[in-house]
N, CA, C and O of each residue as an XYZ file, in Angstrom:
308
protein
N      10.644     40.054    -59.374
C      10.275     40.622    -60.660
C       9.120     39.804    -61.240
O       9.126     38.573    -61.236
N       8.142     40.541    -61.733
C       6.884     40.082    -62.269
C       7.368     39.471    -63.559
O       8.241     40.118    -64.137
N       6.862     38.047    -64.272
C       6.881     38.004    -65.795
C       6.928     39.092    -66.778
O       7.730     39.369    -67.669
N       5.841     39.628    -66.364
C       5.687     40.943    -67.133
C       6.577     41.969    -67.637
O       6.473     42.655    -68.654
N       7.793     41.941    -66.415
C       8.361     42.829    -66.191
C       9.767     42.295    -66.861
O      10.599     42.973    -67.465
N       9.790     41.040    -66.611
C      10.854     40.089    -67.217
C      10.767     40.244    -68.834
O      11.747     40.454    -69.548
N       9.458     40.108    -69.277
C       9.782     39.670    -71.025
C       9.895     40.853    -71.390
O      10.351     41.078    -72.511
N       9.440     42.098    -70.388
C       9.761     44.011    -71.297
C      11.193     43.740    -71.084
O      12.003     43.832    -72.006
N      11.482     43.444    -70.016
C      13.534     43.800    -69.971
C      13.658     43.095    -70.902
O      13.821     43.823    -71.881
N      13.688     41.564    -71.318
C      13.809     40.591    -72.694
C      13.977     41.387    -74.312
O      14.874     41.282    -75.149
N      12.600     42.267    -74.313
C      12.561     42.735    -75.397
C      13.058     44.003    -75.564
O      13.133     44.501    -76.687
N      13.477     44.696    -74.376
C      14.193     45.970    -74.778
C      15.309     45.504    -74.819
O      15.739     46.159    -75.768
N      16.354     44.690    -74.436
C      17.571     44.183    -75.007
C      17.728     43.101    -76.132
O      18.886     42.716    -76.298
N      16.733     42.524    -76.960
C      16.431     42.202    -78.212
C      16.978     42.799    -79.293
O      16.746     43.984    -79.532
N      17.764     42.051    -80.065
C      18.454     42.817    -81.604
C      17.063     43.193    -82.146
O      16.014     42.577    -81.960
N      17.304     44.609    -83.032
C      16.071     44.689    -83.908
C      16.514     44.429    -85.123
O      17.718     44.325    -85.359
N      15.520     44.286    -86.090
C      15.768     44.006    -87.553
C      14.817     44.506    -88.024
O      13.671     44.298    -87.626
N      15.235     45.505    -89.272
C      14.248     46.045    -89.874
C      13.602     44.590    -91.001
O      14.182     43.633    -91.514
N      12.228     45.035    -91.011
C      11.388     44.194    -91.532
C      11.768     43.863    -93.477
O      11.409     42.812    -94.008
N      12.252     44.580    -93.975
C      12.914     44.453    -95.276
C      13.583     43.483    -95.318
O      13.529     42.908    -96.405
N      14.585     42.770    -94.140
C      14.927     42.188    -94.717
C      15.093     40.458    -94.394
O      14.530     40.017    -93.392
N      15.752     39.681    -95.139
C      15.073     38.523    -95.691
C      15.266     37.296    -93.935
O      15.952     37.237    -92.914
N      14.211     36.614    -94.567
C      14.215     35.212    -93.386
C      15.952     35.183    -93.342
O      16.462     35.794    -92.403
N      16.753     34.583    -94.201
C      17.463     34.283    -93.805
C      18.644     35.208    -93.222
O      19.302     34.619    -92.364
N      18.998     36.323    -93.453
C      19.217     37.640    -92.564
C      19.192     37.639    -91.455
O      20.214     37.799    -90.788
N      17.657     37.401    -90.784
C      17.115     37.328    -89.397
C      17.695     35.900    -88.946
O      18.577     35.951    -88.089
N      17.369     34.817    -89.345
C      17.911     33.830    -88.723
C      20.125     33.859    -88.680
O      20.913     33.383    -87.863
N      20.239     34.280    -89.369
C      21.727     34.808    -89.150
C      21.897     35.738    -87.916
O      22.821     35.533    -87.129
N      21.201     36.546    -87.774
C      21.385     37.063    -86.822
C      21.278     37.056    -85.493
O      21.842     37.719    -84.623
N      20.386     36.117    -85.455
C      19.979     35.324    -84.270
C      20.977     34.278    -84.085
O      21.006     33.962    -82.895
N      21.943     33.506    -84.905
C      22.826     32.562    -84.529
C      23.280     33.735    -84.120
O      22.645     34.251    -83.200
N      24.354     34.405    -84.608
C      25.138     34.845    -84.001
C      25.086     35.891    -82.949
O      26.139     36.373    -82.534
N      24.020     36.248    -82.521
C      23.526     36.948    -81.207
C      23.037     35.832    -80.288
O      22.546     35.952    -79.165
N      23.327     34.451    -81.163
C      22.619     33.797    -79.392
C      21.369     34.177    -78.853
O      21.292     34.283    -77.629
N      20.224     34.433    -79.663
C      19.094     34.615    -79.201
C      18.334     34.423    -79.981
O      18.576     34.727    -81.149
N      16.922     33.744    -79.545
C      15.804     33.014    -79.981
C      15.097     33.721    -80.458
O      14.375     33.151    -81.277
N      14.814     35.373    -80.297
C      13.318     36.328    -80.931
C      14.549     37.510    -81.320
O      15.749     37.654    -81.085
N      13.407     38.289    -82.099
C      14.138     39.639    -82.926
C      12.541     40.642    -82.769
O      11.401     40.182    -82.832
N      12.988     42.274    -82.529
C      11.884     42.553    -82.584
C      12.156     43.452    -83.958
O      13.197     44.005    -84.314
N      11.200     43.416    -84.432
C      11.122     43.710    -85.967
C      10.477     45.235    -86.024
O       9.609     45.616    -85.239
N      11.167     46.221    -87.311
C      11.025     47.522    -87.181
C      10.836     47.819    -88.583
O      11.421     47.522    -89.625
N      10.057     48.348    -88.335
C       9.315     49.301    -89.684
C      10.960     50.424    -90.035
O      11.931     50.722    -89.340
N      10.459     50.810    -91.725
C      11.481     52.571    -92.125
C      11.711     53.198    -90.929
O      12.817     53.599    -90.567
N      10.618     53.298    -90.264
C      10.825     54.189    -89.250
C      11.571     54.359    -88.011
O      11.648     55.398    -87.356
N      12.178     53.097    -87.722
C      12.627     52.242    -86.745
C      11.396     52.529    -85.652
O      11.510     53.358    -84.750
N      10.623     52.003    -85.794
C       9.084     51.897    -84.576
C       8.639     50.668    -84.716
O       7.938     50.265    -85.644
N       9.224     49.756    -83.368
C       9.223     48.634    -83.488
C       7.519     47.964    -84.174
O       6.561     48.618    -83.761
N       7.267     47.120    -84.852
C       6.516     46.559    -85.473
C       5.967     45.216    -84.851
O       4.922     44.679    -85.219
N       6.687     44.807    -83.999
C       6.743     42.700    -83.701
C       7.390     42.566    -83.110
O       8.135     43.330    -82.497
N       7.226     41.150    -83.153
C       8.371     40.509    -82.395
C       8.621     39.078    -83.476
O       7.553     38.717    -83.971
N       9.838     38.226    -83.909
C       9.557     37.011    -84.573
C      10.666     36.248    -83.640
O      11.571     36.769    -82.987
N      10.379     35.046    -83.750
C      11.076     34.000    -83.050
C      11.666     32.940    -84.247
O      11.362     32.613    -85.394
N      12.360     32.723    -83.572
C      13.323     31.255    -84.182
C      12.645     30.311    -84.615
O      12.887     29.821    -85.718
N      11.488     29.793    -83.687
C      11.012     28.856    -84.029
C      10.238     28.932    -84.975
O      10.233     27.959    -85.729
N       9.276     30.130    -85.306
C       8.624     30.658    -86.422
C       9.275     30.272    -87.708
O       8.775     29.467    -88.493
N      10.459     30.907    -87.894
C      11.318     31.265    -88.984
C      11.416     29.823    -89.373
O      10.849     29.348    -90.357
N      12.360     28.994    -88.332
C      12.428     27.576    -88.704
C      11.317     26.705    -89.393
O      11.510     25.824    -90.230
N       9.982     27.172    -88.821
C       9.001     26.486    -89.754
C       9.125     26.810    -90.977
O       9.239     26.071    -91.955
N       9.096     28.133    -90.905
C       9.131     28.966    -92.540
C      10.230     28.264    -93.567
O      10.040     27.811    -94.696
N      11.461     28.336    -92.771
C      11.788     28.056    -93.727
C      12.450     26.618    -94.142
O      13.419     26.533    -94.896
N      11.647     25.257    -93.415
C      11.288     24.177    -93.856
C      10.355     23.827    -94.617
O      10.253     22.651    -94.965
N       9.152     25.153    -95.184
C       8.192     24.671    -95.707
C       8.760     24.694    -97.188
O       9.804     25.117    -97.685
N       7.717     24.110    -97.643
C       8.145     23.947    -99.232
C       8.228     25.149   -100.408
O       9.027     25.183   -101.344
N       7.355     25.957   -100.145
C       7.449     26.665   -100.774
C       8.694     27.824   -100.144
O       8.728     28.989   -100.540
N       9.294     27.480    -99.509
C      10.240     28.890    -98.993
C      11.214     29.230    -99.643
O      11.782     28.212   -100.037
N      11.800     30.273   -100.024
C      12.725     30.289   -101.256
C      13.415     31.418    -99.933
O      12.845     31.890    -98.949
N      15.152     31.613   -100.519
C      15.669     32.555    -99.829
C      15.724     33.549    -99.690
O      16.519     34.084    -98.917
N      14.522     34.406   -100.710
C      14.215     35.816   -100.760
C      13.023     36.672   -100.282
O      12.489     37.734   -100.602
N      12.815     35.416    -99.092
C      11.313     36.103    -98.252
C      11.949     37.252    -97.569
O      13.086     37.300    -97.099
N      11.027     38.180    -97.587
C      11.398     38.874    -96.746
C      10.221     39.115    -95.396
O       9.018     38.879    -95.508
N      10.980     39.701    -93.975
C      10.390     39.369    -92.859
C       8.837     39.647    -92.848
O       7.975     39.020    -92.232
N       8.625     41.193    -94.026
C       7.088     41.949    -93.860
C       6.629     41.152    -94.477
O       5.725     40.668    -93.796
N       6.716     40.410    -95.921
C       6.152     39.185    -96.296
C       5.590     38.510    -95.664
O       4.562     38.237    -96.284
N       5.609     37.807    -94.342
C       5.606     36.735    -93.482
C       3.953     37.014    -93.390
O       3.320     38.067    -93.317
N       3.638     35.969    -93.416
C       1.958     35.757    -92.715
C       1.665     36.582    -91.190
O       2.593     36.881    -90.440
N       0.476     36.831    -90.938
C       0.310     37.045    -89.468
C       0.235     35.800    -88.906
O      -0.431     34.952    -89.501
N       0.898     35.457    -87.663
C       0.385     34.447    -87.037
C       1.325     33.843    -86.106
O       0.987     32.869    -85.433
């Protein structure tokens, strides 16, 4: 199996989370799914992203992070 082919199987069995709702939501959900990325979904459910753990964790060590970010909030990057 190609990489390629590896991170599509990865992300089609990925919890989704609609983008509404908050950092800490997503990082809940990821403890308890045992998994490091979420792919993130618009109203529409049409996936939007992808965010990772480690992302979030920066986020929400920075100073300004309060517990009512929500995921579409998030910077690009």
């Amino acid at each position: 199996m190609t990489p390629v082919l590896t991170q599509q199987h990865s992300l089609a069995h990925a919890p989704r989370i609609r983008d509404d709702m908050t950092v800490e939501v997503a990082l809940s959900l990821m403890a308890g799914a045992r998994v490091d990325h979420l792919v993130l979904c618009d109203e529409d459910d049409q996936s939007t992203g992808l965010i990772t753990l480690a992302r979030l964790t920066v986020l929400r060590d920075a100073p300004a992070y309060t517990d009512r970010v929500r995921l579409r909030d998030l910077p690009e990057g």
